[in-house]
C-alpha positions, 0 to 999 in steps of 0.5 A, a space after each residue: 572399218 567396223 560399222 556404227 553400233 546402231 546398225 550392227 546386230 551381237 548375240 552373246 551366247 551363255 550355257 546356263 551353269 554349264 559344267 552342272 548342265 552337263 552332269 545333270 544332263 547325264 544323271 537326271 537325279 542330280 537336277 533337283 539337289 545342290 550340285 557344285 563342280 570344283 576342287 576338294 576341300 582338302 586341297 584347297 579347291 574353288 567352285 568352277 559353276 553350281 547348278 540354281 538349287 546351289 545358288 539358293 544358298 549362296 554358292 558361286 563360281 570362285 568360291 572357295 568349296 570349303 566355304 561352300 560346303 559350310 554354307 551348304 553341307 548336303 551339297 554334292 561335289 563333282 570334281 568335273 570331267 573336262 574332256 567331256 565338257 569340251 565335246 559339248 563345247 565343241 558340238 555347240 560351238 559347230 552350232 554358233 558356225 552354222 549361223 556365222 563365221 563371225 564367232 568369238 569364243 570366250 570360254 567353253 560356254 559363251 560366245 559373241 557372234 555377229 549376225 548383223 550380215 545373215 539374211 536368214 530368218 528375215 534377218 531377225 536377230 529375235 529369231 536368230 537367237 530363238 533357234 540357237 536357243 532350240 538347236 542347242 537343246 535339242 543337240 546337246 540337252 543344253 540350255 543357252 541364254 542368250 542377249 541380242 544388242 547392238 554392241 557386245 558389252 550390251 549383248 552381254 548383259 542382255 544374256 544375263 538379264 533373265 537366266 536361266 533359259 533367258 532371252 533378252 533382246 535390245 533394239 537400237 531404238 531401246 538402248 538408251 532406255 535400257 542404258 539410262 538405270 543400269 548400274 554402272 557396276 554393270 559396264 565393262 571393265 568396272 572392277 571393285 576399285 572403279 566401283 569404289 571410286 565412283 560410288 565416293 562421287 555419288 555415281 551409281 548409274 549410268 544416268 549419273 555417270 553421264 552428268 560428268 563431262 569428259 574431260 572430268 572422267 579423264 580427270 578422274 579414271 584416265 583412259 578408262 574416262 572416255 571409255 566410261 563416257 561412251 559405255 554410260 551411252 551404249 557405245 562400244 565399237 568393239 568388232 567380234 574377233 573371230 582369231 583370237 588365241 588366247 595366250 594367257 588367263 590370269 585373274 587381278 585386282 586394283 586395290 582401293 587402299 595401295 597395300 603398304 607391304 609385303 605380308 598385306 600383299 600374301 594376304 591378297 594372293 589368296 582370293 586371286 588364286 581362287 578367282 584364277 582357279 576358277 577361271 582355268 577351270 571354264 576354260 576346261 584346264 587347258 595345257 599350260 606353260 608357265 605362270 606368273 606374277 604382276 604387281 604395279 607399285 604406288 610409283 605406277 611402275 610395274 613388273 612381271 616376273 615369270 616361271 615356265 616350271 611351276 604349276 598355279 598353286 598358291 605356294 608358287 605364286 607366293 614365291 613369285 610374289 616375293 620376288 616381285 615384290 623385291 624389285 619395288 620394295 614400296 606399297 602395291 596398287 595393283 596385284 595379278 597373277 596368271 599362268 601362260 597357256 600351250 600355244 595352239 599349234 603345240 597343242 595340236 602336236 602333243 595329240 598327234 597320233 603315232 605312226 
C-alpha cells in the first residue's frame, strides 16, 4: 500500500539539456555557441535537445531543425551519438542506485526516485539531492537538476523550476502554498486540449480549478475530473515503479475542434512525427518492432492499426493513417502515432557475443 503523500519523500532527477551536455562535456569549444542534436535538414529531421545559448532563440527539443536553422542560421548541428549518450545514462543511472533500489527511469536523462526510507544524510531529502547533484558532476561532468517534493508529479516541476543546475525543494508543509498559483497547464496530463477546455471555463490556476466541486469536473473532463481535482490539491499517489519496460513510445494529441476528414487528418501527421521523433531520440533510438497508428473517432470509437515492417517515417505513418481511417470513415478526435520497442530480453540477445 503506497503511504500518504505527506510523508513520502520523490527526487526527480533531470540532466540539464543532456545530449548537448555530453558534446560540450567533450569538446569545450561548443559551450558557448548555439548547439542542437538532431536530424539534418534534408531529410526532414527534429531537435532531439539544444544547449541554453540555443534556446535564447527560441529553439527547442521537437522542433523541426529546418526551422531552427532559420531562426538560428550559425546554429551548429550534431547529429548525436547514442552509443555514447547511453554510457553516460548508465554511469548515472549507477549513481541514482547508490542511493536507492527504488529508481524509475523515464528516459536517458531523468528519473524518480524514492528516498522516503533512506536513513543516510539525516534522512534529508535536501541533502540527498545536493550530493546526486555533486556525484554526477564530479563522475560524468554532467550537471543535473533536480526537485525533491512529496509526490512525483510535484517533484517534477520542482526539477524544472529553476534550470539549469537547479535545486528546488517543497516540503509537505509548503505544498499547498506552492500548488495554490501554479498554472494548471502545469499538472499532469493537461495537454493542449484540456488546456483549452479549461481556459473557456476561465480556469488558469489551480486555485481556480479548486472552486469546481468534483462532480462538476467529472462532468466536464470525465475520469481526468477527479484526477484534476486531486492534482489542483497535490495529491498524486502515484508510487515510483522500479519494473517497468517500456513497450512502446508514441506521441498524440486530442484536438480542440474534431478534424472533419481525411486530408485535415494528414495535415496533423506531421507535428505528431516531429514530436515522436523527438521522443525516440531521448530514449536513445532504441531497436524497434514495429509502428502504429491511433485514431479515436467523433463516436469515441477507437482503432489501431499496426505494421511490424515499416520504419517511423511520416510516409509510413500516412499509409496507416489511411487505413485507419478507412474504418471509421467520420471526424477524428483523437490522432496517435507510436512505434513498439524490441523487448528487453530480445535486445540482450541480439549483443550477445559469438562464441
Amino acid at each position: 500500500m503506497a503511504r500518504p503523500s505527506a510523508e513520502r519523500k520523490i527526487l526527480h532527477a533531470d540532466c540539464d539539456c543532456f545530449y548537448a551536455a555530453v558534446e560540450m562535456r567533450d569538446d569545450p569549444r561548443l559551450r558557448d555557441i548555439p548547439l542542437a542534436i538532431g536530424g539534418s535538414r534534408e531529410k526532414r529531421g527534429v531537435i532531439a535537445t539544444c544547449n541554453y545559448p540555443a534556446r535564447a532563440f527560441g529553439i527547442h527539443s521537437a522542433m523541426p531543425t529546418a526551422r531552427a536553422l532559420r531562426l538560428c542560421p550559425q546554429l551548429t548541428l550534431l547529429p548525436g551519438d547514442f552509443e555514447r549518450y547511453r554510457e553516460v545514462s548508465r554511469r548515472i543511472q549507477a549513481i541514482f542506485h547508490e542511493l536507492t533500489p527504488l529508481v524509475e527511469p523515464l528516459s536517458l536523462d531523468e528519473a524518480f526516485l524514492d528516498v522516503t526510507a533512506v536513513e543516510r544524510f539525516s534522512g534529508s531529502a535536501t541533502w540527498m539531492a545536493r550530493w546526486l547533484k555533486q556525484e554526477c558532476l564530479a563522475r560524468t561532468g554532467i550537471t543535473v537538476s533536480v526537485g525533491a517534493a512529496p509526490s512525483k508529479f510535484l517533484a517534477k516541476i520542482a526539477s524544472d523550476w529553476d534550470k539549469p543546475d537547479g535545486l528546488t525543494v517543497i516540503p509537505p508543509a509548503r505544498v499547498d502554498d506552492f500548488v495554490r498559483p501554479l498554472p494548471v497547464k502545469k499538472l499532469h496530463g493537461v495537454g493542449p486540449a484540456t488546456g483549452a477546455r479549461l481556459d473557456a471555463l476561465g480556469i488558469a490556476t489551480c486555485e481556480e480549478l479548486r472552486e469546481l466541486p468534483l462532480e462538476r469536473l467529472v462532468e466536464e473532463f470525465g475520469k481526468f475530473g477527479r484526477r484534476l481535482f486531486e492534482l489542483s490539491r497535490g495529491i498524486d499517489e502515484r508510487e515510483v515503479r522500479v519494473e517497468r519496460e517500456r513497450k512502446s513510445i508514441s506521441a498524440e494529441t486530442t484536438f480542440e475542434r474534431d478534424l472533419p476528414d481525411l486530408a485535415n487528418c494528414r495535415s496533423a501527421l506531421a507535428s505528431l512525427c516531429e514530436r515522436l521523433e523527438a521522443r525516440l531520440a531521448r530514449h536513445g533510438h532504441p531497436p524497434l518492432a514495429g509502428i502504429f497508428v491511433k485514431v479515436r473517432f467523433d463516436d469515441f470509437s477507437l482503432t489501431t492499426l499496426e505494421h511490424r515492417g515499416l520504419l517511423p517515417t511520416p510516409e509510413s505513418y500516412a499509409r496507416l493513417l489511411e487505413q485507419a481511417w478507412a474504418r471509421g470513415h467520420r471526424p477524428v478526435r483523437l490522432l496517435g502515432v507510436g512505434a513498439r520497442l524490441v523487448p528487453e530480453a530480445q535486445r540482450r540477445q541480439l549483443v550477445l557475443p559469438i562464441e
